[in-house]
PDB file of N, CA, C, O and CB in Angstrom:
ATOM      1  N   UNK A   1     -19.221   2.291  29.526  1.00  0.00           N
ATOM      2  CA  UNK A   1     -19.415   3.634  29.994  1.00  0.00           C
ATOM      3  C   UNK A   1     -18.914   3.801  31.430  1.00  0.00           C
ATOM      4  O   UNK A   1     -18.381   4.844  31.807  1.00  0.00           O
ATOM      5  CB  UNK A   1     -20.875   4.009  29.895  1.00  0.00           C
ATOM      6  N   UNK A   2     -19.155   2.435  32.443  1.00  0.00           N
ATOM      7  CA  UNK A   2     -18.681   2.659  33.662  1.00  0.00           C
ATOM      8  C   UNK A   2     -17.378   2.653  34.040  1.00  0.00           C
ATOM      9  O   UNK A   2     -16.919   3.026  35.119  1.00  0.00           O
ATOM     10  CB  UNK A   2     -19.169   1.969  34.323  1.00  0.00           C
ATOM     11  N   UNK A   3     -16.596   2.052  32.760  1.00  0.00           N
ATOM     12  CA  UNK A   3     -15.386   1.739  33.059  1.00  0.00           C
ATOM     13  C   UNK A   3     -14.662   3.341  32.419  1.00  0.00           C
ATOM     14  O   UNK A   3     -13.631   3.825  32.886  1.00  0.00           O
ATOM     15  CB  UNK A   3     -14.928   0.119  32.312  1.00  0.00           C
ATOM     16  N   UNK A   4     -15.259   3.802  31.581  1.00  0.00           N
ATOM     17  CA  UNK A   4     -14.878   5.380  30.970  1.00  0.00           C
ATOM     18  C   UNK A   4     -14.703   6.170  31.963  1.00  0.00           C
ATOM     19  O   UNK A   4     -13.734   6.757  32.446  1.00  0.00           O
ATOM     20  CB  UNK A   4     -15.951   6.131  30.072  1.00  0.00           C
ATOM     21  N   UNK A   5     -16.043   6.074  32.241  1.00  0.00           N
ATOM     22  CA  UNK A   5     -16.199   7.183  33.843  1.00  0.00           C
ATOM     23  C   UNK A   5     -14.799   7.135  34.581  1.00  0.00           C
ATOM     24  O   UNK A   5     -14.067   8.107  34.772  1.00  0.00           O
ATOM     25  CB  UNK A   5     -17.567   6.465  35.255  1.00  0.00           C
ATOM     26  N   UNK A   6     -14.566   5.847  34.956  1.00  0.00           N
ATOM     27  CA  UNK A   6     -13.921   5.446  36.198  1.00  0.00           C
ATOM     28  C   UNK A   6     -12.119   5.559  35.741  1.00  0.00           C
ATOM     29  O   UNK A   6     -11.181   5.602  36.538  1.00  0.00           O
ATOM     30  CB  UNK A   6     -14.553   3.680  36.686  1.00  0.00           C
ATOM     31  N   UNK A   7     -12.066   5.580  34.675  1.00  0.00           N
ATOM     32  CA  UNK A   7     -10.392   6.156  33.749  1.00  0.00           C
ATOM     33  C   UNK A   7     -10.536   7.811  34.030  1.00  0.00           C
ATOM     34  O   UNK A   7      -9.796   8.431  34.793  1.00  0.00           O
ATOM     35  CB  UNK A   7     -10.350   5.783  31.409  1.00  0.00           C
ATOM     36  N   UNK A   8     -11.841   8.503  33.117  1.00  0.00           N
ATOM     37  CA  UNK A   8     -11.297   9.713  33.097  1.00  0.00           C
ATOM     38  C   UNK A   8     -11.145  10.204  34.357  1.00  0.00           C
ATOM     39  O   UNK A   8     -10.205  10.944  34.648  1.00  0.00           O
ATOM     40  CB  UNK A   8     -11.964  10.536  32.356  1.00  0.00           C
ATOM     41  N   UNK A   9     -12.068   9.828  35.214  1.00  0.00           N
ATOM     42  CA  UNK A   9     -11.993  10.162  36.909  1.00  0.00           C
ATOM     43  C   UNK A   9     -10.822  10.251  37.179  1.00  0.00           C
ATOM     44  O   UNK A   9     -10.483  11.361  37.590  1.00  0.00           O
ATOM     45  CB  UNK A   9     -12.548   9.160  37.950  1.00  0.00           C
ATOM     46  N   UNK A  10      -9.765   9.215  37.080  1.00  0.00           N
ATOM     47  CA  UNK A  10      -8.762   9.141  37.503  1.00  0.00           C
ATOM     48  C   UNK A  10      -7.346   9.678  37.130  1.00  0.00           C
ATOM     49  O   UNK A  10      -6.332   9.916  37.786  1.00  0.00           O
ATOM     50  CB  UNK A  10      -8.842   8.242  37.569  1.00  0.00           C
ATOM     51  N   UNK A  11      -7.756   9.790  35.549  1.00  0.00           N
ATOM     52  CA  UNK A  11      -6.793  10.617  34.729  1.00  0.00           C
ATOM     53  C   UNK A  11      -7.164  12.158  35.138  1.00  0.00           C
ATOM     54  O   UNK A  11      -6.513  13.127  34.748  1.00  0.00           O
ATOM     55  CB  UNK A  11      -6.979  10.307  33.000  1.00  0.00           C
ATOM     56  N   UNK A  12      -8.142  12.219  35.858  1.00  0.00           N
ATOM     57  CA  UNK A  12      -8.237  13.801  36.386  1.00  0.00           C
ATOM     58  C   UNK A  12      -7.493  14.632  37.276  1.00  0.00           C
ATOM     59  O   UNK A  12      -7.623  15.856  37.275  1.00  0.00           O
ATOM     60  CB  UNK A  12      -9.257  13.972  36.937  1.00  0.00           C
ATOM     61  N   UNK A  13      -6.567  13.896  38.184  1.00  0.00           N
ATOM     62  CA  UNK A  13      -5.917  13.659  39.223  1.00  0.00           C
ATOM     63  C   UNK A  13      -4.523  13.979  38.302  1.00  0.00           C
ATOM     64  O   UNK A  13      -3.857  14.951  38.659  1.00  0.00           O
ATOM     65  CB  UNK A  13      -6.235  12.158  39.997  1.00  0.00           C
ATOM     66  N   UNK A  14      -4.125  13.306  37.296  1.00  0.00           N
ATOM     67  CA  UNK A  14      -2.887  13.677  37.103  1.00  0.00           C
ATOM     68  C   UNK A  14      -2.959  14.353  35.214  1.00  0.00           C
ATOM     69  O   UNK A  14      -2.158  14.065  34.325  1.00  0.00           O
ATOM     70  CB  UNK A  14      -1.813  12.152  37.512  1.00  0.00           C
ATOM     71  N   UNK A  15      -3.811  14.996  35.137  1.00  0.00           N
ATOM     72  CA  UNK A  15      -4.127  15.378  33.567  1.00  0.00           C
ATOM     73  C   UNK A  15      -3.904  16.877  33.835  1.00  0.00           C
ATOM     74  O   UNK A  15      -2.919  17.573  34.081  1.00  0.00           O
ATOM     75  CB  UNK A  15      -5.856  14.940  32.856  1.00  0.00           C
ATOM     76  N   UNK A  16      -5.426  17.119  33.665  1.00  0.00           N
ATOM     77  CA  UNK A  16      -6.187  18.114  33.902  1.00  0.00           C
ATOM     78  C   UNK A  16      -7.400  18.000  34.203  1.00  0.00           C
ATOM     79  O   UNK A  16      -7.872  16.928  33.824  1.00  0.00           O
ATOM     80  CB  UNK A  16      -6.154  18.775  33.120  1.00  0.00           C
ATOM     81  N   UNK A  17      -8.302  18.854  34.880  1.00  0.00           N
ATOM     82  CA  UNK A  17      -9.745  18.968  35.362  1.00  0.00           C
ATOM     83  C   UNK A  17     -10.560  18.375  34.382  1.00  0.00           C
ATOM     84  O   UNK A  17     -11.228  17.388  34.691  1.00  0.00           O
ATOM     85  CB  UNK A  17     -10.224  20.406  35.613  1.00  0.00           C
ATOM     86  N   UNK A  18     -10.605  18.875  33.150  1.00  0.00           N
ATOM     87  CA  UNK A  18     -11.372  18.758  32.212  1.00  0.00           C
ATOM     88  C   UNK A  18     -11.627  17.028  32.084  1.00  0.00           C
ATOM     89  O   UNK A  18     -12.787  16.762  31.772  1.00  0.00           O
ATOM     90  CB  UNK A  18     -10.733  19.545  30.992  1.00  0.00           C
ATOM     91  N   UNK A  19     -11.168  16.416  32.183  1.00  0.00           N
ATOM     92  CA  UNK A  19     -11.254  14.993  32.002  1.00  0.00           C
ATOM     93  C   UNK A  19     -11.892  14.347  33.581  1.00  0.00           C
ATOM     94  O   UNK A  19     -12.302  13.199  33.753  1.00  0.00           O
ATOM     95  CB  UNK A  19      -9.582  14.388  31.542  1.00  0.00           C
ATOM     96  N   UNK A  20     -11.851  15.042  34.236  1.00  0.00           N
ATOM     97  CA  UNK A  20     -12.635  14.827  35.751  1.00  0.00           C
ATOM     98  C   UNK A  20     -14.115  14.989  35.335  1.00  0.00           C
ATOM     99  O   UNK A  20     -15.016  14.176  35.547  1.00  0.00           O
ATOM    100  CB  UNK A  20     -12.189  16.115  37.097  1.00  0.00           C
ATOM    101  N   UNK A  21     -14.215  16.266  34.659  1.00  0.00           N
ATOM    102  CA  UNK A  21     -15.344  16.206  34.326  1.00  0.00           C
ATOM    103  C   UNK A  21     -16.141  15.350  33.310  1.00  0.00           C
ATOM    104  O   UNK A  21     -17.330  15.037  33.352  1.00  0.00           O
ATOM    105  CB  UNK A  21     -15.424  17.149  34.150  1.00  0.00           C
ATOM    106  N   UNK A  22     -15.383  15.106  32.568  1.00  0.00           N
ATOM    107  CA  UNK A  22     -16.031  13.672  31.141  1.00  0.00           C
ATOM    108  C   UNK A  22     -16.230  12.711  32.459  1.00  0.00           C
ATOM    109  O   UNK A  22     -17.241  12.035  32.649  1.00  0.00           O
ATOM    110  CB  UNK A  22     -14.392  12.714  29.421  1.00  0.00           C
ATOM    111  N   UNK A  23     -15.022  12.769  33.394  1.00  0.00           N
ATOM    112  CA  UNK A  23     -15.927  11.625  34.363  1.00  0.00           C
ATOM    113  C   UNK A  23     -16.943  11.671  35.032  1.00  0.00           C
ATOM    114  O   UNK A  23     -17.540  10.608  35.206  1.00  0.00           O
ATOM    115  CB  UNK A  23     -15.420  11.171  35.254  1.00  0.00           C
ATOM    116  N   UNK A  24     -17.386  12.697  35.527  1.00  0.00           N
ATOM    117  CA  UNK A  24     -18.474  12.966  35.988  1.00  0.00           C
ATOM    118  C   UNK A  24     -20.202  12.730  34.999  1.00  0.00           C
ATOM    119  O   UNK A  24     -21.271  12.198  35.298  1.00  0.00           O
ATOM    120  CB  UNK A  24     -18.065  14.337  36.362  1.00  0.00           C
ATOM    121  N   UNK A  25     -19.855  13.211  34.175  1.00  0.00           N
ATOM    122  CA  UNK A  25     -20.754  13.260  32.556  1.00  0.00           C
ATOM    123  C   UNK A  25     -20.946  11.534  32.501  1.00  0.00           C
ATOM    124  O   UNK A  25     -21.977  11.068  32.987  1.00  0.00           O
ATOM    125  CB  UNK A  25     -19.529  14.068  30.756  1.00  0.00           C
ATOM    126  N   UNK A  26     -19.892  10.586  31.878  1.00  0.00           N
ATOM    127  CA  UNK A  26     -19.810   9.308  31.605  1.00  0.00           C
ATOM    128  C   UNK A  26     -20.298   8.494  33.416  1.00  0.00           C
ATOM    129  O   UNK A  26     -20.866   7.414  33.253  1.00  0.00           O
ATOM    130  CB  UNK A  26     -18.019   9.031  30.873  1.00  0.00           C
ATOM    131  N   UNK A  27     -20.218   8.686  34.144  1.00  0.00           N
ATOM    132  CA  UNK A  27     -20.906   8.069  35.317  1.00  0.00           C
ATOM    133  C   UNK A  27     -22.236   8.301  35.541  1.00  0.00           C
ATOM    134  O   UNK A  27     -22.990   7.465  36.038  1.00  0.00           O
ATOM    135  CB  UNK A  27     -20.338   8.412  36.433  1.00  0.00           C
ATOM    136  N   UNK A  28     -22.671   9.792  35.073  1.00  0.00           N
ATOM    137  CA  UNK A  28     -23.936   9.570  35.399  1.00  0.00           C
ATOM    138  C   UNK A  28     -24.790   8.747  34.030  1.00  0.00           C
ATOM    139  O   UNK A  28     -25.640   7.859  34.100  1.00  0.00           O
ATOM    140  CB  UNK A  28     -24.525  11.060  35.829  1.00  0.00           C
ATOM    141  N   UNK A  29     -24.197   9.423  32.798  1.00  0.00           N
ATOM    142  CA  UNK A  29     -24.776   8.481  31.907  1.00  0.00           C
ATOM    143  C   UNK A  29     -24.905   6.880  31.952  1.00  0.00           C
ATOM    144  O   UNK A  29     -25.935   6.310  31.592  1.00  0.00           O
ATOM    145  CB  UNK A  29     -24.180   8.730  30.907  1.00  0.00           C
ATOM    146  N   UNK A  30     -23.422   6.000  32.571  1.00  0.00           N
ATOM    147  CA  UNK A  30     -23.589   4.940  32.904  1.00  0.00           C
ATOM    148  C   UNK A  30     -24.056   4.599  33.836  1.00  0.00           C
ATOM    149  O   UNK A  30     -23.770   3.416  34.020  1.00  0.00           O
ATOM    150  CB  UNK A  30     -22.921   4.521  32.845  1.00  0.00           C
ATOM    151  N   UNK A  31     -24.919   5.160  34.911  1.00  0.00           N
ATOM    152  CA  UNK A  31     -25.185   5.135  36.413  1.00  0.00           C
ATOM    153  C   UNK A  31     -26.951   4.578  36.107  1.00  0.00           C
ATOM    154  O   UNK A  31     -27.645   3.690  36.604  1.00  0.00           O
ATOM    155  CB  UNK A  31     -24.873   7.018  37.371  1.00  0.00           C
ATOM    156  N   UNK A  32     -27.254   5.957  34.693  1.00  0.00           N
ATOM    157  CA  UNK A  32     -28.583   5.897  33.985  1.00  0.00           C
ATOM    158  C   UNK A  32     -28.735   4.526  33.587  1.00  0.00           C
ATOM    159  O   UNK A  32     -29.630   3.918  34.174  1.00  0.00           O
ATOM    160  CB  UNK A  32     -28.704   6.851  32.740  1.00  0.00           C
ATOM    161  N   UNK A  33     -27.972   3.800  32.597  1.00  0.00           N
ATOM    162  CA  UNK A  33     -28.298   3.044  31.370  1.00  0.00           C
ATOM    163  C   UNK A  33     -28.318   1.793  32.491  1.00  0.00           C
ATOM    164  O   UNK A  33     -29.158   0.930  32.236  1.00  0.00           O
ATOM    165  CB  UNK A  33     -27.084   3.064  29.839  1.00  0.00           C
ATOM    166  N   UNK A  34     -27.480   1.567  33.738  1.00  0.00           N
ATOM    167  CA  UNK A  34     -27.847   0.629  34.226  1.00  0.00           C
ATOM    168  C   UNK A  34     -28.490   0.510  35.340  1.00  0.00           C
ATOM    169  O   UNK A  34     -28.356  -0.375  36.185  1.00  0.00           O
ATOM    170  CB  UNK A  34     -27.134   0.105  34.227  1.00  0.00           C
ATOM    171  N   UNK A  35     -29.410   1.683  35.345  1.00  0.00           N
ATOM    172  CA  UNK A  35     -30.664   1.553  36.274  1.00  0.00           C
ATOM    173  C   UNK A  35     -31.862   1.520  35.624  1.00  0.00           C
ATOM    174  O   UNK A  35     -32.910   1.446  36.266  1.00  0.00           O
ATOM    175  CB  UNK A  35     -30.796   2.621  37.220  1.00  0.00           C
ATOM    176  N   UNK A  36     -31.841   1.575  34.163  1.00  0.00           N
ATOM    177  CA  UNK A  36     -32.818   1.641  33.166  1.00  0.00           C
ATOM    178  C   UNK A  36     -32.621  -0.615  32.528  1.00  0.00           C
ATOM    179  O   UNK A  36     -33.416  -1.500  32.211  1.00  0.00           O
ATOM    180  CB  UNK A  36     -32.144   3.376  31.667  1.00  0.00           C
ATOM    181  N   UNK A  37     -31.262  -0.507  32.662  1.00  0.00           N
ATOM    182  CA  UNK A  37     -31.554  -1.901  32.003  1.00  0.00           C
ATOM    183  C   UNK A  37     -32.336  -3.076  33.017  1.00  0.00           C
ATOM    184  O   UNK A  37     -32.643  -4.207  32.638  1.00  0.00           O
ATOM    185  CB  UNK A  37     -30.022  -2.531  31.516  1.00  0.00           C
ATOM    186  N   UNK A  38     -32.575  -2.519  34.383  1.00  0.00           N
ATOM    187  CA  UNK A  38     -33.147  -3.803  35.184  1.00  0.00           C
ATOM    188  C   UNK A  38     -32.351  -5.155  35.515  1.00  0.00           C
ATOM    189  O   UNK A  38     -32.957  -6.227  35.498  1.00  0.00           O
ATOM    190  CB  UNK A  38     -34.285  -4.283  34.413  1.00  0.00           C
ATOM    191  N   UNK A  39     -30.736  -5.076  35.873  1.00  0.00           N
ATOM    192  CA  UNK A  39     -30.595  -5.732  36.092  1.00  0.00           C
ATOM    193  C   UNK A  39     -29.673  -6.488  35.024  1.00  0.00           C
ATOM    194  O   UNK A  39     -28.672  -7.105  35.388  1.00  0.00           O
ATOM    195  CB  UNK A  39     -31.518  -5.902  36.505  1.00  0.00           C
ATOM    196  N   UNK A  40     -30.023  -6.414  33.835  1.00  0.00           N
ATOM    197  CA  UNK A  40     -29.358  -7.018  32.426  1.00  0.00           C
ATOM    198  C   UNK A  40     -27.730  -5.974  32.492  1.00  0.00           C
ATOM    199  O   UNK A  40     -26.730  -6.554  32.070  1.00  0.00           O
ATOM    200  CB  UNK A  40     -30.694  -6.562  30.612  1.00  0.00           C
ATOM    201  N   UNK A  41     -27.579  -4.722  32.937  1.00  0.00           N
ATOM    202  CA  UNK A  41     -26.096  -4.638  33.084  1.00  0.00           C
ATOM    203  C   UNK A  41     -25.799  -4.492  34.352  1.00  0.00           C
ATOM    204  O   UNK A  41     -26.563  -4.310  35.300  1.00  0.00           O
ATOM    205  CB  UNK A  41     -25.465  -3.598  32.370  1.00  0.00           C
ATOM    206  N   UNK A  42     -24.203  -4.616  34.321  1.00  0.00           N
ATOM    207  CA  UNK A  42     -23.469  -4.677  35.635  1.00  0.00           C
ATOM    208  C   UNK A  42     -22.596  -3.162  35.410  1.00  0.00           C
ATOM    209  O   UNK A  42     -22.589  -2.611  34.310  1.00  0.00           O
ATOM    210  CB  UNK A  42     -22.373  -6.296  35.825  1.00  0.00           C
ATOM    211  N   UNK A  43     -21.853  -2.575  36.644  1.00  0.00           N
ATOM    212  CA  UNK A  43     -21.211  -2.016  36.512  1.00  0.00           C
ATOM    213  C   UNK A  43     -21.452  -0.773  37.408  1.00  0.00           C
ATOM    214  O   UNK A  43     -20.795   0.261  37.293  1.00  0.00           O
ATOM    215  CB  UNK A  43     -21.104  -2.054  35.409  1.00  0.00           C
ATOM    216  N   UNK A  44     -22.399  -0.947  38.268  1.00  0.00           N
ATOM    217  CA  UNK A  44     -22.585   0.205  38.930  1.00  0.00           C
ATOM    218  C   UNK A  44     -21.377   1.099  40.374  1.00  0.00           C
ATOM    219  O   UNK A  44     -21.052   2.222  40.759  1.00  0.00           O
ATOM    220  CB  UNK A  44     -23.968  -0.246  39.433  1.00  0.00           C
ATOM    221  N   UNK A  45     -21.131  -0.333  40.674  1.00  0.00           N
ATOM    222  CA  UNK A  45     -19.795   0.113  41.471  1.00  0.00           C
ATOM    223  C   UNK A  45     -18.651   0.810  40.796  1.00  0.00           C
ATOM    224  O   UNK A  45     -17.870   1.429  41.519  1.00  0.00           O
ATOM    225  CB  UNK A  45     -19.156  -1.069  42.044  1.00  0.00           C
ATOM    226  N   UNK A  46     -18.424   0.786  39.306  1.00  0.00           N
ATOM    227  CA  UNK A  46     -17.322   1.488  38.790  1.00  0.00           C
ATOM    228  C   UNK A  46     -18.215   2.881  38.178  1.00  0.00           C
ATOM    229  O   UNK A  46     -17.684   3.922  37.793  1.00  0.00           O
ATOM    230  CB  UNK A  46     -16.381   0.473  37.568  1.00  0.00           C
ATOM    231  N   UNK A  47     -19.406   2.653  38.199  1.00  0.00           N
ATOM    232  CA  UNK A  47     -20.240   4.005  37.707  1.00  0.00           C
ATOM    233  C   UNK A  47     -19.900   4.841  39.011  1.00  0.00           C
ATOM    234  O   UNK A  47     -19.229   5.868  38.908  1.00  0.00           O
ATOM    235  CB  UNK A  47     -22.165   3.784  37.396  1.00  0.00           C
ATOM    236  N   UNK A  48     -20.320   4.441  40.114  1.00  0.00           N
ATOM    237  CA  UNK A  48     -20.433   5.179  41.474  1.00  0.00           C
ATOM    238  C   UNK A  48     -18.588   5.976  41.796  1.00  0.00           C
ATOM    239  O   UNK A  48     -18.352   7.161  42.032  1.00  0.00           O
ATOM    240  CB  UNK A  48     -21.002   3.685  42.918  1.00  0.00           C
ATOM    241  N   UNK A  49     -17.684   4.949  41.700  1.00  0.00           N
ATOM    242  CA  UNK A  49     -16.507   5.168  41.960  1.00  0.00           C
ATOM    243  C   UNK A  49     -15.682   6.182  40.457  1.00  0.00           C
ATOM    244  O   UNK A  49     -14.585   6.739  40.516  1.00  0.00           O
ATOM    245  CB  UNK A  49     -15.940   3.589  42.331  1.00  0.00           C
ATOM    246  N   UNK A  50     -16.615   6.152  39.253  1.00  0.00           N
ATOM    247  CA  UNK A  50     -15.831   7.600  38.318  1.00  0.00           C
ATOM    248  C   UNK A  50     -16.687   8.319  38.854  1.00  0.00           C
ATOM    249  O   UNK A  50     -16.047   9.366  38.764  1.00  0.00           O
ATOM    250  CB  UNK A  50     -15.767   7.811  36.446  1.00  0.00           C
ATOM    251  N   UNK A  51     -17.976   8.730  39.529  1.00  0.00           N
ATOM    252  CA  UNK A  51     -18.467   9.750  39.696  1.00  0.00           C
ATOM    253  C   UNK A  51     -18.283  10.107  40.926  1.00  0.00           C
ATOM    254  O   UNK A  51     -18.889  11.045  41.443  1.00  0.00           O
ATOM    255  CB  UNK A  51     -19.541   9.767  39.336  1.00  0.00           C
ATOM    256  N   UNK A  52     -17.182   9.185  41.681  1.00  0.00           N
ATOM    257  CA  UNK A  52     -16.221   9.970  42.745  1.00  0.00           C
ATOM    258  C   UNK A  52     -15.459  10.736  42.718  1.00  0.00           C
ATOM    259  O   UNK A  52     -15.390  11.909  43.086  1.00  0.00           O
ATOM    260  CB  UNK A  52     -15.600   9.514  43.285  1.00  0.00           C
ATOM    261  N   UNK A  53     -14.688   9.908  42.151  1.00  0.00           N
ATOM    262  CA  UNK A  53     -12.959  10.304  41.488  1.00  0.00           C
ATOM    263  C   UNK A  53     -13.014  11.826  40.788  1.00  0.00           C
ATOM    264  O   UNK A  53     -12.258  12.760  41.057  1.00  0.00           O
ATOM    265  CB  UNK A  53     -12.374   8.981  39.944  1.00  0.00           C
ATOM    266  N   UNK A  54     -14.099  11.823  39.830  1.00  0.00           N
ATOM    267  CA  UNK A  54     -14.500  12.966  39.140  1.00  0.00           C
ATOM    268  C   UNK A  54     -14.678  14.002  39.569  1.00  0.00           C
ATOM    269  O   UNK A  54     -14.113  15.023  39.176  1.00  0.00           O
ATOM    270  CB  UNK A  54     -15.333  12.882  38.640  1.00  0.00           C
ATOM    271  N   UNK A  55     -15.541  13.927  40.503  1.00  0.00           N
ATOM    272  CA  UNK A  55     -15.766  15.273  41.035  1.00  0.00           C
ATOM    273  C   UNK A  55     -14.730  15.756  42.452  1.00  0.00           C
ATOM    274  O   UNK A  55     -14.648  16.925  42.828  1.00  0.00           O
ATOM    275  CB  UNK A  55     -17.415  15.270  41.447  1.00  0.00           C
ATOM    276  N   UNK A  56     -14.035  14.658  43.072  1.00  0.00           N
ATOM    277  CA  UNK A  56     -12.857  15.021  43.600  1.00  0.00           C
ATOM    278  C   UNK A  56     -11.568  15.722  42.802  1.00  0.00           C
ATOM    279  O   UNK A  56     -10.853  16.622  43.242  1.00  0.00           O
ATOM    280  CB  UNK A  56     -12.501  13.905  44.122  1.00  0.00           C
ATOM    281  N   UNK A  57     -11.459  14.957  41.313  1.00  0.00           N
ATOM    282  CA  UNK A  57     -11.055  15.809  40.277  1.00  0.00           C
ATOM    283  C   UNK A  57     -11.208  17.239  40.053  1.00  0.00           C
ATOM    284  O   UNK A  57     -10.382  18.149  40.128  1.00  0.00           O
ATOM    285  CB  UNK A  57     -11.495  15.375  39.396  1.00  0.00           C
ATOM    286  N   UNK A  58     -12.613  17.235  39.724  1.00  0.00           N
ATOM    287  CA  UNK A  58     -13.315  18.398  39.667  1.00  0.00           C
ATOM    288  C   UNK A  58     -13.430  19.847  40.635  1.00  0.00           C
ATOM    289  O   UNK A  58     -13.671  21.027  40.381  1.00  0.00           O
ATOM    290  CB  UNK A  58     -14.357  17.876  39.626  1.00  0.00           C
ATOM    291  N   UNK A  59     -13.184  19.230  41.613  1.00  0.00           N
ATOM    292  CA  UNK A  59     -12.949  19.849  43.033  1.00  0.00           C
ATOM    293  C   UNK A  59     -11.229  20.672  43.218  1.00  0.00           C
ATOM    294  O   UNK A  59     -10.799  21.780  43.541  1.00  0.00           O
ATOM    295  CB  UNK A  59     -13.130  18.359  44.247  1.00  0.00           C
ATOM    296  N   UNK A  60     -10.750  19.524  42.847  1.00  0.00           N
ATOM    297  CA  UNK A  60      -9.435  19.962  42.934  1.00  0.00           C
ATOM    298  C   UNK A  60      -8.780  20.657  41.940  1.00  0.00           C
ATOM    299  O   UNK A  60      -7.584  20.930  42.045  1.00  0.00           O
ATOM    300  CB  UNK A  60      -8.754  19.041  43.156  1.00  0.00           C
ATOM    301  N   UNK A  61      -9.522  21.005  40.878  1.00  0.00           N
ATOM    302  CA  UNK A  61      -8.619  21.470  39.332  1.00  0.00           C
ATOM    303  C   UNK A  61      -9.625  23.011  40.046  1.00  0.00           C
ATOM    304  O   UNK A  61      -8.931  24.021  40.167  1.00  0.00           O
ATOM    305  CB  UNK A  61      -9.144  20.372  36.985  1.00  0.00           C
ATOM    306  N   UNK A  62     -10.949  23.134  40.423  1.00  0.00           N
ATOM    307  CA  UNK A  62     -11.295  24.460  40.877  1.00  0.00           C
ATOM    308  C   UNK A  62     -10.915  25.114  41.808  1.00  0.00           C
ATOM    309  O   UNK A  62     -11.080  26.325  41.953  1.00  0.00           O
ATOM    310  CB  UNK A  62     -12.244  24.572  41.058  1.00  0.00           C
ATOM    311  N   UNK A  63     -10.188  24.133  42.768  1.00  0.00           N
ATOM    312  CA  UNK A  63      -9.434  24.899  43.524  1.00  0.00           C
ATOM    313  C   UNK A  63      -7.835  25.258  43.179  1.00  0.00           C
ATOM    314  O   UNK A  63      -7.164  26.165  43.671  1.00  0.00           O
ATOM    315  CB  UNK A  63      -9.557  24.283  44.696  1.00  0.00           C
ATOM    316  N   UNK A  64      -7.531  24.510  42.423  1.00  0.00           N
ATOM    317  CA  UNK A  64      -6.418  25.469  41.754  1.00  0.00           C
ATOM    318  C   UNK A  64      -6.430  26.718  40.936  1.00  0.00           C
ATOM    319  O   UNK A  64      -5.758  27.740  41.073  1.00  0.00           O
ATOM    320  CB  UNK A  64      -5.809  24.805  41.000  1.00  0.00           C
ATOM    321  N   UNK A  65      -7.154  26.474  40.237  1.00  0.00           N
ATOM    322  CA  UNK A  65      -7.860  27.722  39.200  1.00  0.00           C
ATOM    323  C   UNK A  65      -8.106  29.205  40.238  1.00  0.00           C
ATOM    324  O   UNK A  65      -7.908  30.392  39.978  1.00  0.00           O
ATOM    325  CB  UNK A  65      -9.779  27.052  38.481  1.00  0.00           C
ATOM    326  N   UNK A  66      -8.697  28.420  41.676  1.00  0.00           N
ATOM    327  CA  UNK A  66      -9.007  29.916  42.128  1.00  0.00           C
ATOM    328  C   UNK A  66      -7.930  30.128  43.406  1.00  0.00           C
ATOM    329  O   UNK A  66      -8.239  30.675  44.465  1.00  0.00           O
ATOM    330  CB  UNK A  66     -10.823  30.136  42.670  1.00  0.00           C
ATOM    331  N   UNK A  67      -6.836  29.678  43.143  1.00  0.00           N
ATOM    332  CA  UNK A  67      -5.360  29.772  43.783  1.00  0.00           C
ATOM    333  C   UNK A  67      -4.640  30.286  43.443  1.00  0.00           C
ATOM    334  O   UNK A  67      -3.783  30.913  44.066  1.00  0.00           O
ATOM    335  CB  UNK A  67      -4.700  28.988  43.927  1.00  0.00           C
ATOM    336  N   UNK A  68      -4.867  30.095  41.748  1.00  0.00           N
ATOM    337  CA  UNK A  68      -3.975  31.034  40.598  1.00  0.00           C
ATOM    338  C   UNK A  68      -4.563  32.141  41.006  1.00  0.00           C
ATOM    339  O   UNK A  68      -4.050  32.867  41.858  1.00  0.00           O
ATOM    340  CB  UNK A  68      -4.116  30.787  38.828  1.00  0.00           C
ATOM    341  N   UNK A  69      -5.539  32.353  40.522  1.00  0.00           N
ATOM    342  CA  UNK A  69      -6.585  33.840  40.340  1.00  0.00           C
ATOM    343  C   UNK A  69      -6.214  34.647  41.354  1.00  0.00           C
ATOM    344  O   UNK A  69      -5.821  35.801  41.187  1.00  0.00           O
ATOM    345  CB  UNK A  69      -8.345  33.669  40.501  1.00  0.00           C
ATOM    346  N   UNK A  70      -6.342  33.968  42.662  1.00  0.00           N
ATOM    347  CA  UNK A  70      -5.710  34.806  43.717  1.00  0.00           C
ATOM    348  C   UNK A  70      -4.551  35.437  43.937  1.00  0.00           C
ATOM    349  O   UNK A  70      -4.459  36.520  44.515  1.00  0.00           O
ATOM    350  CB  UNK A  70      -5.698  34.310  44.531  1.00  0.00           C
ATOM    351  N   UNK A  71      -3.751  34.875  43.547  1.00  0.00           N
ATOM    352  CA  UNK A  71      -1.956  35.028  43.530  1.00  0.00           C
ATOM    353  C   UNK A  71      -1.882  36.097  42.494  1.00  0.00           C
ATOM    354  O   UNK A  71      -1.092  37.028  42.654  1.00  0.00           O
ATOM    355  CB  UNK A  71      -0.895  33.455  42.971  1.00  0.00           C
ATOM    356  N   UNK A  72      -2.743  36.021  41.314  1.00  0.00           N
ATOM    357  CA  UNK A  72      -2.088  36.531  40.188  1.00  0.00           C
ATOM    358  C   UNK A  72      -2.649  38.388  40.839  1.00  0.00           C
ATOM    359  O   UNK A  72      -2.334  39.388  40.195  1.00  0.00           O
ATOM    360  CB  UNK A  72      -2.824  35.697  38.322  1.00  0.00           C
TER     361      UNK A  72
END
């Protein structure tokens, strides 16, 4: 899940927004499962880093959206 996060995050950057956001979604879910397992999983540094990427994604596909809107 942390490693999901941390793809779509990044495929957000050169995709589209929408996949910034699955990163955002898949980090916090993996952010959950390994603060719930106690230790038994790893992966929180790539949880933390898609739910960067993501919402810098996320950030940046809304500010295009309201760049268009403006222009148009």
């Amino acid at each position: 899940m942390a490693i999901t996060s941390l793809v779509c995050g990044a495929l957000g950057f050169f995709l589209c927004f929408a996949t910034s956001i699955l990163g955002v979604i898949f980090g916090h879910i993996a952010k959950s499962q390994i603060d719930k397992s106690d230790g038994a999983e790893e992966g929180h540094g790539l949880a933390v880093a898609g739910l960067i990427t993501g919402y810098i994604g996320t950030a940046i596909g809304v500010l295009i959206i309201i760049a268009i809107a403006a222009g148009a």
